[in-house]
C-alpha positions, -999 to +999 in steps of 0.1 A: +442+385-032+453+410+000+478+431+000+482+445+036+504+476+043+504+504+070+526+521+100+539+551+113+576+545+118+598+569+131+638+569+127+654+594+149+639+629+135+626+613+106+595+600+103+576+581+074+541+577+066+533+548+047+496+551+026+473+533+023+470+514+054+452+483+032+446+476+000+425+444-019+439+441-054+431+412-080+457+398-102+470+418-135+459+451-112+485+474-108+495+482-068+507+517-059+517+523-022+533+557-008+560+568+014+562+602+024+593+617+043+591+641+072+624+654+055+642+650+023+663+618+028+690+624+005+728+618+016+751+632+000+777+603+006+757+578-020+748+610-036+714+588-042+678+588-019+682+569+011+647+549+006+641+514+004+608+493+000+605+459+013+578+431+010+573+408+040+552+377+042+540+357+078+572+338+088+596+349+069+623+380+068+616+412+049+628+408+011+645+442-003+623+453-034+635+484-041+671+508-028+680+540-033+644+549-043+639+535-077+669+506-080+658+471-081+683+444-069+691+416-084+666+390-088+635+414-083+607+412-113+606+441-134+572+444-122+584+458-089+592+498-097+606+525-072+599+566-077+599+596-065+620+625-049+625+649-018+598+636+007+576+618-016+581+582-028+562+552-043+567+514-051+539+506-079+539+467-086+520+464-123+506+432-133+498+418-096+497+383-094+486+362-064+523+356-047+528+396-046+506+393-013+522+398+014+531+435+035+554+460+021+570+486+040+590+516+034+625+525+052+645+557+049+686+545+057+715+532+041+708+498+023+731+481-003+721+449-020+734+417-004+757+394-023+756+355-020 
């Protein structure tokens, strides 16, 4: 199983670094991806981190994972877990299994879980 996952992306005067650019995992391994901040992203309106992690697979639309730094939405396997504080973030996924494949990317902004 792949898991791919990189870029530089830049919001305004914030920019986050996403490591490491690739990683090869089997299943039951546990996947730990960073996400560090040129700035703390906090905002004080939510009173909550402003960082979201999202998995994306060829086709289809990026999937919110993780909000506010460590909240899962609903629907989202426990497996799937959000840390971190200030500039320095991570998503870990424990207990990989082959569907997790796919890119995951971090995003520093406002995002509220959608309701159906």
């Amino acid at each position: 199983m792949t898991c791919c996952f990189w870029r530089r992306i830049s919001y305004g005067e914030v920019t986050l670094t996403q490591t490491p650019e690739y990683m090869s995992v089997s299943p039951g391994d546990t996947a730990t991806f960073s996400c560090k901040s040129s700035q703390r992203i906090y905002y004080s309106g939510v009173s909550q981190y402003v960082l979201s992690w999202y998995q994306q697979k060829p086709g289809q639309p990026p999937k919110l994972l993780i909000y506010h730094a460590w909240i899962r939405p609903s629907g989202i396997p426990a497996r799937f877990s959000g840390s971190g504080y200030e500039t320095d973030f991570t998503l870990t996924i424990t207990g990989v299994i082959e569907d997790d494949a796919g890119y995951y990317y971090c995003q520093q902004g406002i995002v509220l879980p959608l309701t159906q």
